[in-house]
C-alpha positions as CSV (number, residue, x, y, z in Angstrom):
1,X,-3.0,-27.3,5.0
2,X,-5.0,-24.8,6.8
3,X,-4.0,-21.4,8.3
4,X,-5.2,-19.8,11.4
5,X,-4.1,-16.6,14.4
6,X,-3.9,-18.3,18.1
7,X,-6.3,-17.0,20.3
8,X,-5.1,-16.7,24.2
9,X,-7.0,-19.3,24.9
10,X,-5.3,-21.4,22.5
11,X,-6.6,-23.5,19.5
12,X,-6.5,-27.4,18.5
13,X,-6.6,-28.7,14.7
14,X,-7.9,-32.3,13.8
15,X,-5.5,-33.9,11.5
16,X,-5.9,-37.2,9.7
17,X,-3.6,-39.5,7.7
18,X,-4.9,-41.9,5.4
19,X,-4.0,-45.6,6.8
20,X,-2.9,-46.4,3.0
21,X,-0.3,-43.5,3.0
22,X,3.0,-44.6,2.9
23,X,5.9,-43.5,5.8
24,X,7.0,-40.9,3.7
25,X,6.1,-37.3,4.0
26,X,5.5,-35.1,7.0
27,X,3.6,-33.1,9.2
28,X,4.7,-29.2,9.6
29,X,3.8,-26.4,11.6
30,X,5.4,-22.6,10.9
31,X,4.6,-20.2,13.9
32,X,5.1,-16.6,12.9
33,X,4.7,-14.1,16.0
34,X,4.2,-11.2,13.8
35,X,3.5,-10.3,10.4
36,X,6.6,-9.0,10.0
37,X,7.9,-12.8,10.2
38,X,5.5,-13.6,8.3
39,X,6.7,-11.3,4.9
40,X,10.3,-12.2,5.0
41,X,9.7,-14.8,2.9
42,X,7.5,-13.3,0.4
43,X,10.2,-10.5,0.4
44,X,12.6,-12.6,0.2
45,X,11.0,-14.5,-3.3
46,X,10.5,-10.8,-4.8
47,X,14.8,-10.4,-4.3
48,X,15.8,-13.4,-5.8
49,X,12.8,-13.4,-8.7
50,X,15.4,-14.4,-11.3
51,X,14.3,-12.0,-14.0
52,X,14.3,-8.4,-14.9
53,X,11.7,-6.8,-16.5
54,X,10.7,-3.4,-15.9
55,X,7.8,-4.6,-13.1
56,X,10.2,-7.3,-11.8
57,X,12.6,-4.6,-11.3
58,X,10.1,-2.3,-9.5
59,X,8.6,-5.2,-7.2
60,X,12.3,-6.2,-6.1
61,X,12.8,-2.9,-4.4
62,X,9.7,-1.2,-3.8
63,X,7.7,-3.2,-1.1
64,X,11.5,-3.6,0.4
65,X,11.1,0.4,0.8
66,X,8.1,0.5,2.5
67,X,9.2,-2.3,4.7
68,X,11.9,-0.3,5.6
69,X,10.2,3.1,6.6
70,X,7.1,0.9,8.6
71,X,9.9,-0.8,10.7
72,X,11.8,2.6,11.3
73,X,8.6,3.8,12.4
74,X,7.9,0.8,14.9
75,X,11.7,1.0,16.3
76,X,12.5,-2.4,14.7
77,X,15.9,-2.8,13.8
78,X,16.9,-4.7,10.8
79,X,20.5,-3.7,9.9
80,X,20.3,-6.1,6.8
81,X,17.2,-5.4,5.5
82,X,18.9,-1.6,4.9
83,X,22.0,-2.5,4.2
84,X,20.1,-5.8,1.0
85,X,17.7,-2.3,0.1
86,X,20.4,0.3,-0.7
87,X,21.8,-2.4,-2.9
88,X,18.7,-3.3,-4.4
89,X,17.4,0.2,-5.0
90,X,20.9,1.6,-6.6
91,X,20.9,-1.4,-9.0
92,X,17.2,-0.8,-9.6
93,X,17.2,3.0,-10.0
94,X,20.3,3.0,-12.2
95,X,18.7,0.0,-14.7
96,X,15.1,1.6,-14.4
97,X,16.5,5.4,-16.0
98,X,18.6,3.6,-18.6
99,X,15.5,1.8,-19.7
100,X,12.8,4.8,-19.7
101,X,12.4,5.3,-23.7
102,X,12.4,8.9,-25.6
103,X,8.5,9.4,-24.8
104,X,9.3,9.7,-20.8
105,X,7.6,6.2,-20.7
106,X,8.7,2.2,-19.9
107,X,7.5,-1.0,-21.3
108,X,7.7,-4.2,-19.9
109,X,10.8,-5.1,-21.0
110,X,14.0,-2.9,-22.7
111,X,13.6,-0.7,-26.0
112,X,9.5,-2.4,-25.7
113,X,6.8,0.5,-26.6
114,X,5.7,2.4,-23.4
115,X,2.9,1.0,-21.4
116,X,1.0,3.1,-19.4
117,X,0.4,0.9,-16.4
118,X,4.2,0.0,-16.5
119,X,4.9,3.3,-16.7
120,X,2.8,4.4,-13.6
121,X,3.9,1.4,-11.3
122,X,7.8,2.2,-12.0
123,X,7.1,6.2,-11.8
124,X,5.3,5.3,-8.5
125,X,8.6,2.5,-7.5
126,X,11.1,5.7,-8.1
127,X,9.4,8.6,-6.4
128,X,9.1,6.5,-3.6
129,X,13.1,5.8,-3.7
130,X,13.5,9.7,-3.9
131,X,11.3,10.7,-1.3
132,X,13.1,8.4,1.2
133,X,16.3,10.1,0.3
134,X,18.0,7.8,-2.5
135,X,19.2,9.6,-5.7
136,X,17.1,9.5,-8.6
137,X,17.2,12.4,-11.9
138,X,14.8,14.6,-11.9
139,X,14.5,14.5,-15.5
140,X,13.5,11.1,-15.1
141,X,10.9,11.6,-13.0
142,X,9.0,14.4,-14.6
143,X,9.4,13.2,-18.2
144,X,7.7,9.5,-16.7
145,X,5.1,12.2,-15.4
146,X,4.1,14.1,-19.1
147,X,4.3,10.8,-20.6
148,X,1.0,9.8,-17.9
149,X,-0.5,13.2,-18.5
150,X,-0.9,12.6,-22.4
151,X,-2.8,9.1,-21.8
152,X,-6.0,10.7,-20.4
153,X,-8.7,10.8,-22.6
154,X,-12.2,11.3,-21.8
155,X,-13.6,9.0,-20.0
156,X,-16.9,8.1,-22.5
157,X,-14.3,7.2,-24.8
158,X,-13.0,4.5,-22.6
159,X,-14.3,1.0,-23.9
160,X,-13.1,-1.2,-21.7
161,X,-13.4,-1.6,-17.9
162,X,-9.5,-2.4,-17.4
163,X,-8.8,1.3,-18.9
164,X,-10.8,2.7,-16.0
165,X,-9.0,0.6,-13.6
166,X,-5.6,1.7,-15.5
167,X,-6.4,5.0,-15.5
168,X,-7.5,5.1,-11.6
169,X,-3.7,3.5,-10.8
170,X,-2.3,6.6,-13.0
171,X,-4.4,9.3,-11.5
172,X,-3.4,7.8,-7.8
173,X,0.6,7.3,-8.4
174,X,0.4,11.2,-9.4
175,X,-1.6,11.7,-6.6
176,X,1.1,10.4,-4.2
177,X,3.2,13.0,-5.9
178,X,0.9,16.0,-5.3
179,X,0.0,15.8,-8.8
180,X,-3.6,14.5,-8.6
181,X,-6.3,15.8,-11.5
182,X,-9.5,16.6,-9.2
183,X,-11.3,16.9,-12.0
184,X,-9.8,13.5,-13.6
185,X,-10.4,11.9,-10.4
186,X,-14.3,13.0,-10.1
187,X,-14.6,11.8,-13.7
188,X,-13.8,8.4,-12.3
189,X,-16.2,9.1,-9.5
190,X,-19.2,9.5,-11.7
191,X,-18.3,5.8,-13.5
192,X,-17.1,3.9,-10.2
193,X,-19.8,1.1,-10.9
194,X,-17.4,-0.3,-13.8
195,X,-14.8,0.4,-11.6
196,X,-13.0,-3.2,-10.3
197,X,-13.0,-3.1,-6.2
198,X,-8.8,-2.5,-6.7
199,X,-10.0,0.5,-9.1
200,X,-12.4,1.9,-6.7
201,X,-10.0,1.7,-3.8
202,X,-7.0,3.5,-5.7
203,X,-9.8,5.9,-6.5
204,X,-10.6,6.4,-2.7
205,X,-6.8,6.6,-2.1
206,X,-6.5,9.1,-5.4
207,X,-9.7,11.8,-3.4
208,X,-8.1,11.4,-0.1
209,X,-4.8,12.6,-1.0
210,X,-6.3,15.4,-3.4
211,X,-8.4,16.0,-0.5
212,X,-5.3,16.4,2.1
213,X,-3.8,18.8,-0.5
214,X,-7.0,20.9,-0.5
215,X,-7.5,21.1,3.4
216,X,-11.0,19.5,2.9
217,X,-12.6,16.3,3.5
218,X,-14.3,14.4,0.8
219,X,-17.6,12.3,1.6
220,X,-17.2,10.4,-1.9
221,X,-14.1,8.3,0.3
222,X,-16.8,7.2,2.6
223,X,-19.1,6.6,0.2
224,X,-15.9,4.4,-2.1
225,X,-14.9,2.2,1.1
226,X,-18.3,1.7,2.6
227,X,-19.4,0.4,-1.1
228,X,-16.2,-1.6,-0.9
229,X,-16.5,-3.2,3.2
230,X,-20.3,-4.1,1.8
231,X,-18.7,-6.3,-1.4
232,X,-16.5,-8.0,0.7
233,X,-16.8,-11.9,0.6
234,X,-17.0,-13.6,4.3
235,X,-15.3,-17.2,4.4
236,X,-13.5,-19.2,7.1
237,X,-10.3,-18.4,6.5
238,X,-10.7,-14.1,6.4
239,X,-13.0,-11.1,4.0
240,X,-11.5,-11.1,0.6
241,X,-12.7,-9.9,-2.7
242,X,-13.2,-11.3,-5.9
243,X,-13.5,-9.4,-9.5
244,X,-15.9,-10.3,-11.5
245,X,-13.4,-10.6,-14.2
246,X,-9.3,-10.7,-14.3
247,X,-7.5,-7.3,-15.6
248,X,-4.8,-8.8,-17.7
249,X,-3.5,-5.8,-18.7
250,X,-2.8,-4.6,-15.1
251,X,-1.8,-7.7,-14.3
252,X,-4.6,-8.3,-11.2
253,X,-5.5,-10.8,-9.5
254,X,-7.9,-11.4,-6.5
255,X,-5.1,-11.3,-4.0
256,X,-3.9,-8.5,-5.8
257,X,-7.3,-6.8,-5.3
258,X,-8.1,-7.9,-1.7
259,X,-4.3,-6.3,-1.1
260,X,-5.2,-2.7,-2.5
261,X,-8.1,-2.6,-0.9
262,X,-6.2,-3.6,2.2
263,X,-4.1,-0.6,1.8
264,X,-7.1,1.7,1.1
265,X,-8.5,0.6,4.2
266,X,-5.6,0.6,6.5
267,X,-4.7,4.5,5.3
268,X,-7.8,5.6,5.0
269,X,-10.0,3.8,7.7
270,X,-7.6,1.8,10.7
271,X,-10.3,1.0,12.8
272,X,-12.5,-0.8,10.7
273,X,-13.5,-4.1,12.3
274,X,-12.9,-6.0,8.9
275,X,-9.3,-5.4,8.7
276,X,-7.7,-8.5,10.5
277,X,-10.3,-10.9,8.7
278,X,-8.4,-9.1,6.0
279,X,-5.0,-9.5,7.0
280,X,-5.8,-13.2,7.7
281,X,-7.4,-14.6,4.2
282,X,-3.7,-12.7,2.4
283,X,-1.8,-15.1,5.1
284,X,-3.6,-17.9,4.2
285,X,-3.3,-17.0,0.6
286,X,0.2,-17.5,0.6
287,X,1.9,-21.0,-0.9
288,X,5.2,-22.4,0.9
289,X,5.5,-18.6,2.6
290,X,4.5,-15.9,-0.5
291,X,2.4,-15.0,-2.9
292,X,1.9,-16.6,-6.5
293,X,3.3,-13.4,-8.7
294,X,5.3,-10.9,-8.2
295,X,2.7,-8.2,-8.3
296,X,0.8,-10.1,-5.7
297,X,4.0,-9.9,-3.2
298,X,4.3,-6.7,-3.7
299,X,0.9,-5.6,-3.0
300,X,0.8,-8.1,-0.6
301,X,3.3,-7.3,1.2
302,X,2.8,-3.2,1.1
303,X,-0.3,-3.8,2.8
304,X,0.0,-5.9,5.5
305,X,3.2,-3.8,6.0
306,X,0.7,-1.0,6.4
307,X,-1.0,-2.8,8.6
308,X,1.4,-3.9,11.0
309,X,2.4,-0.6,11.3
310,X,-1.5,0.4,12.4
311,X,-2.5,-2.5,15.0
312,X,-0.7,-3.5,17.6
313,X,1.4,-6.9,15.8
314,X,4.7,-5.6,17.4
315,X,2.9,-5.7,21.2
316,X,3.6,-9.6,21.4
317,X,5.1,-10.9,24.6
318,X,4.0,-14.2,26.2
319,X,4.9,-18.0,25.9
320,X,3.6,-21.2,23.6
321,X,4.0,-24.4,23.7
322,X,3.0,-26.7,20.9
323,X,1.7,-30.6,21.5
324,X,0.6,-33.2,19.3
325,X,-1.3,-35.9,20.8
326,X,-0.2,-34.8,23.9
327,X,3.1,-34.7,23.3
328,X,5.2,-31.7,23.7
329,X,6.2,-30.7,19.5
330,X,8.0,-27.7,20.7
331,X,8.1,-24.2,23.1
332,X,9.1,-20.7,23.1
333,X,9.0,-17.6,23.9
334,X,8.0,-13.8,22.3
335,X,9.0,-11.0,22.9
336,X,10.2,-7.6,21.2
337,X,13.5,-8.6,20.6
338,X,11.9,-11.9,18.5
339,X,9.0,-10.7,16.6
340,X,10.6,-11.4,13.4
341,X,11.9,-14.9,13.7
342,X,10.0,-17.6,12.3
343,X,9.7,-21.6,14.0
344,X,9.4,-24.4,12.1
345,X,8.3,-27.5,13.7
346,X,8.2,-30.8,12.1
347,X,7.0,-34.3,13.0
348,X,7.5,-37.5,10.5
349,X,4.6,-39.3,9.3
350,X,5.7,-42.1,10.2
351,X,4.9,-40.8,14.0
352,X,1.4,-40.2,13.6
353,X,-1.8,-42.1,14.2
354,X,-3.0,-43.9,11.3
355,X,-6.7,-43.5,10.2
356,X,-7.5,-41.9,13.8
357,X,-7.6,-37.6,14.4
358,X,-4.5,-36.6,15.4
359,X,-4.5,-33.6,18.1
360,X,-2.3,-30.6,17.3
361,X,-2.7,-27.8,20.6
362,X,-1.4,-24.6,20.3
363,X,-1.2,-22.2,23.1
364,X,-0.3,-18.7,24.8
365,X,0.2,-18.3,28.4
366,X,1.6,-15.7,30.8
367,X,-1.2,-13.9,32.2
368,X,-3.1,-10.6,31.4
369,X,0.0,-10.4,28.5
370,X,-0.9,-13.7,26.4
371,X,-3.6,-11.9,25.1
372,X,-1.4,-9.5,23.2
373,X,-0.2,-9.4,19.9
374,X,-0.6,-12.4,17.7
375,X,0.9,-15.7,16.9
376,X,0.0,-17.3,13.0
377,X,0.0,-20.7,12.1
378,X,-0.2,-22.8,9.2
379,X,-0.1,-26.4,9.7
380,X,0.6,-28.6,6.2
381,X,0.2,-32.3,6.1
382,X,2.5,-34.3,3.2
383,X,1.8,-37.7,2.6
384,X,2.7,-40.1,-0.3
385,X,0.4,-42.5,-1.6
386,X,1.5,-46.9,-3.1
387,X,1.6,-46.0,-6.6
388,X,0.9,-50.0,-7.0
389,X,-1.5,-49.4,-4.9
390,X,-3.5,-46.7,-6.9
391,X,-5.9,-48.6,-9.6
392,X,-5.5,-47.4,-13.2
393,X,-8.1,-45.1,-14.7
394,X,-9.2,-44.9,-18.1
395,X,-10.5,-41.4,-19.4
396,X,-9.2,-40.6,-22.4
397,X,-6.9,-38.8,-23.8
């Protein structure tokens, strides 16, 4: 398969079927006119995850929130989205405060000992819920908050790098509550080169808002996201970047990171050139339309929700038309009222030239307007292979 954004002037892929496949399989094209088509699948694999830890619990509702509030701020209307999220976050809230143990902290699963990163990501899931106007206790909230306070320790004391990283997500969830430790936070600061790139972008996140509260800027943001724009790894399909090692304990991954420091940089810098490579390696991260764990949907999916909201996605209006060898595949039409639907083309196997390139042409007309907005792709090619065809191999066991 291979992923890719339609230019106005349109694009062609070259795609080759062995001669030895078999007629089984397929050929199929998903157009998404937006990302906000482009996220309904990923949000909805985080609704139907079918289990219910603590994070599960958080990463059903929470990226569903900040859907929400991007596409009330864009005007789009999506009735069921609200109506799937006040079910969501009432079940969510309701299991989250009977869960929270004596010590104001949560575990990854019910009556386990309190984890601080667990404890951060579902404080963070519930203030969100209650600063968008749905019920949760108070005494819930602020107990979850002196639990956090007590796990700072000085930062020399700190052995391993995922601590720093663990304590940079604490400091910036209090942060987004107007609690942020300035003098926690420049502690961070001073150690930022064992800082992951997620770490160091919560970190920038963490000054800015402490910054905001204060009524000054703070250089040490420029200084976090040009450090991070520099590390960023260039490839053909987008910027991404890669951890020299994987955070277990936080549960990271690389798509994880490339997502955080996706929202870093959509918050905190919205015109920096690098952000649609950005937006473009995430899309092309995805697997049959979402990410590979929960935590990577939900980060996922907060920031490119960020970053619809900042570029002009929702400004789509123009026509395609999609032909394979020539031959029309399919047509339509975008527009405002459409920017969320999703079009699945498909074309048998069986129909395609065999051991020759295949042509698929995508394009965008309608004047000075098929140059607006955007219009993904991916393309994925299926074929099956003669198993008595297939010579045995001997290597062991």
């Amino acid at each position: 398969g291979t992923p890719g954004d339609v230019p106005a002037r349109g694009v062609t892929e070259a795609i080759r079927a062995p001669a030895e496949a078999t007629d089984n399989g397929e050929l199929e094209v998903v157009l998404e006119p937006s990302l906000a088509a482009g996220l309904v699948e990923g949000l909805s694999y985080l609704e139907h995850y079918p289990y219910e830890c603590n994070e599960q619990t958080v990463s059903r509702f929470l990226p569903n929130l900040l859907a929400a509030r991007a596409m009330q701020t864009l005007h789009i209307d999506n009735s069921e989205l609200e109506r799937q999220l006040a079910y969501q976050v009432g079940i969510g809230v309701q299991r989250l405060t009977s869960r929270q143990n004596a010590d104001g902290g949560w575990g990854y699963w019910p009556g386990e000992e309190s984890s601080p990163f667990i404890t951060a990501y579902v404080l963070w899931g519930l203030h969100t819920a209650d600063s968008l106007g749905y019920t949760v206790p108070e005494r819930t909230l602020s107990s979850a908050v002196d639990y956090l306070e007590q796990q700072f320790v000085a930062q020399k004391d700190v052995k391993a790098n995922w601590q720093l990283n663990e304590l940079a997500f604490i400091n910036f969830v209090l942060s987004e509550m107007g609690q942020g430790d300035p003098g926690r936070a420049s502690t961070l600061y001073d150690v930022r080169e064992r800082l992951a790139y997620y770490g160091q972008a919560l970190l920038a996140m963490t000054l800015a808002n402490i910054a905001q509260q204060n009524g000054a800027p703070d250089e040490r943001v420029r200084t976090l996201l040009d450090d991070l724009v520099g590390a960023a790894e260039i490839s053909a399909t987008g910027a991404s970047w890669h951890e020299r090692e994987v955070d277990l304990p936080t549960l990271n991954t690389d798509v994880r990171s490339t997502s955080i420091v996706l929202a870093a940089l959509v918050r905190l810098e919205p015109d920096q050139p690098i952000l649609p490579q950005v937006a473009r390696w995430l899309m092309s991260a995805r697997t049959a339309g979402r990410w590979s764990t929960t935590q990577e949907n939900a980060w996922a999916t907060i920031a490119l929700t960020d970053w619809l909201a900042a570029s002009n996605e929702m400004a789509g209006n123009y026509e395609w038309t999609a032909q394979l060898n020539g031959n029309e595949l399919g047509h339509g039409v975008v527009t405002s009222e459409n920017l969320t639907q999703t079009t699945t083309l498909r074309t048998d196997i069986a129909e395609l030239l065999r051991d020759q390139t295949n042509l698929l042409q995508i394009n965008r007309t309608g004047g000075e307007a098929a140059d607006s907005g955007h219009l993904y792709y991916t393309t994925h090619l299926r074929y099956y292979l003669d198993a008595l065809a297939i010579q045995p191999r001997d290597r062991g066991i």
